[in-house]
C-alpha positions, -999 to +999 in steps of 0.1 A: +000+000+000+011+035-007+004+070+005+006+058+039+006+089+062+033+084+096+019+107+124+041+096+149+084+096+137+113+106+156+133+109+125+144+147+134+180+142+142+200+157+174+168+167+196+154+137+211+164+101+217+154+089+181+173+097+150+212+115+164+228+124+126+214+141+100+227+106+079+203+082+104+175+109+098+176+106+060+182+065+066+147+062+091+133+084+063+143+058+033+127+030+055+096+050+054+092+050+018+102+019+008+074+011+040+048+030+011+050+058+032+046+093+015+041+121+044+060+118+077+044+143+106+079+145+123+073+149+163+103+153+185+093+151+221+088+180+246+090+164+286+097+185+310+131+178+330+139+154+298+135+163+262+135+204+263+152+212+231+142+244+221+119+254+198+140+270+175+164+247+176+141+222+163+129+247+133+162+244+122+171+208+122+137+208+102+147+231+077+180+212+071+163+176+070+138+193+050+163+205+021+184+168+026+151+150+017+145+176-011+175+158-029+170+122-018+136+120-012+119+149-036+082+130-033+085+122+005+067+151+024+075+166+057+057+180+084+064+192+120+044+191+151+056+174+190+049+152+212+040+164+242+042+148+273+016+160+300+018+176+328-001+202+354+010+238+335+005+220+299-024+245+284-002+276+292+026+256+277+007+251+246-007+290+246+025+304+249+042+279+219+024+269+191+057+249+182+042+219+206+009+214+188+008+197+151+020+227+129+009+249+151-024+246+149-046+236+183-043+199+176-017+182+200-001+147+202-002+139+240+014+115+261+012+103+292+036+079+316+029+041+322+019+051+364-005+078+354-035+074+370-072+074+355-082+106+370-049+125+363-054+109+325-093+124+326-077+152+339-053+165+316-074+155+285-108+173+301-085+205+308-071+206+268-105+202+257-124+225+281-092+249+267-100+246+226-074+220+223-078+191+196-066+159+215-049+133+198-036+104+229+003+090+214-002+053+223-026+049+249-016+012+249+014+019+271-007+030+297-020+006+319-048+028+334-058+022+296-047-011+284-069-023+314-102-009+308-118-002+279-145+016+294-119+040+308-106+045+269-139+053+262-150+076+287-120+096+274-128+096+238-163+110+246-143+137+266-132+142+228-099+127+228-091+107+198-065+076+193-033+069+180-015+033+182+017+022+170+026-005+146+050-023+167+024-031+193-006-038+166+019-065+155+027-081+185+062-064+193+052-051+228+039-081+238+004-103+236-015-079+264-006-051+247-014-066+210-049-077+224-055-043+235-050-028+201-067-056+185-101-047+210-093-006+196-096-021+162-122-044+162-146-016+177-132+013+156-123+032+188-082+041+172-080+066+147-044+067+138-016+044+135+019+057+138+056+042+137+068+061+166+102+051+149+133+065+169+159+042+143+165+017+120+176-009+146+155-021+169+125+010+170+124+011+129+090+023+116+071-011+102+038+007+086+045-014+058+039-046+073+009-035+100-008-014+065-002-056+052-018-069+087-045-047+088-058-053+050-053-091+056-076-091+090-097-062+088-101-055+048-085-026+027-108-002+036-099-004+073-062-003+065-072+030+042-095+045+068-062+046+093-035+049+075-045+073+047-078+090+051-083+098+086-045+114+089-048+131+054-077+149+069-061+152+102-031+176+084-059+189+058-076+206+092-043+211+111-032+234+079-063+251+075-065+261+114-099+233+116-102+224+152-131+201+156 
């Protein structure tokens, strides 16, 4: 399958813990495409005490990835948003810099930590909604307050948060409690998104190619569409128009 949209990359070299070279950025980025990937929504981390690059630091290493995959990659695009990891001060954080939302616009990619709690998850998604913020949760199938009750995942999506799961764990990589998790997401259409969350080419390497294969095979072609190309497509469609639904 082509035209697979990656919401979810680390390729953006020397400000996080995925790609560290400009050269491992452009390989990750290769993998992609060979993957049928055709837009990467690069989304280096923002964690307080952790991953604090700033801002314009990560403009630039856009713009020079950004010009590299011009002459490599001319048909690959690239966009830039963050990840951004939760916590009590977030929606004056995300007033104050647009550079942690998905191109700046009031959609955000939000994660949380494995011992967050149910009511601090609630929480932080309530208080981004309540605050205009479009709420996309980075794989809520690390979080055991998640994994462990699907009621729970639901009550947040009708607080308006929508889902995004990563390959690797749709495919078994994260283990079988994990995979059934996903595979529960699937079955009842509760995920939206699919990402690689790819950090290398090693042993966190985006594998879109073989869950898009997966997904056709178990769920039919138009499910692997619907996640994979159409929902995301319209995801950045809105993000670039300044839609916030």
């Amino acid at each position: 399958m082509r035209g697979i949209y990656d919401i979810h990359c680390h390729a953006l070299p020397g400000v996080d813990d995925g790609a560290k070279s400009l050269s491992e950025s452009l390989q990750i980025l290769q993998m992609e495409w060979d993957a049928g990937v055709e837009h990467v929504l690069l989304t280096p981390h923002y964690r307080r005490g952790m991953f604090e690059t700033d801002r314009h630091i990560v403009q630039k290493q856009f713009a020079k990835l950004q010009e590299a995959c011009t002459q490599k990659l001319p048909e690959l695009q690239l966009s830039l948003g963050c990840e951004f990891h939760s916590n009590m001060d977030m929606t004056d954080q995300l007033q104050e810099e647009p550079a942690y939302r998905l191109c700046g616009s009031r959609t955000i990619l939000l994660e949380f930590s494995s011992r967050d709690s149910r009511d601090y998850i609630r929480g932080r998604v309530y208080e981004a909604v309540r605050n205009g913020y479009r709420v996309i949760i980075a794989h809520p199938e690390r979080y055991p307050a998640m994994q462990e009750d699907l009621d729970f995942t639901e009550d947040v999506m009708d607080i308006g948060a929508r889902l995004q799961i990563n390959a690797d764990s749709i495919l078994g990589e994260d283990g079988r409690r994990v995979k059934k998790y996903c595979k529960q997401l699937l079955k009842y259409e509760m995920a939206d998104f699919i990402g690689s969350d790819a950090h290398n080419c090693t042993d966190r390497p985006t594998r879109l190619g073989e869950c898009a294969a997966w997904i056709e095979k178990k769920m039919g072609r138009a499910a692997a569409r619907r996640l994979l190309i159409d929902n995301p497509e319209k995801l950045l469609q809105d993000c670039a128009g300044g839609i916030h639904l």
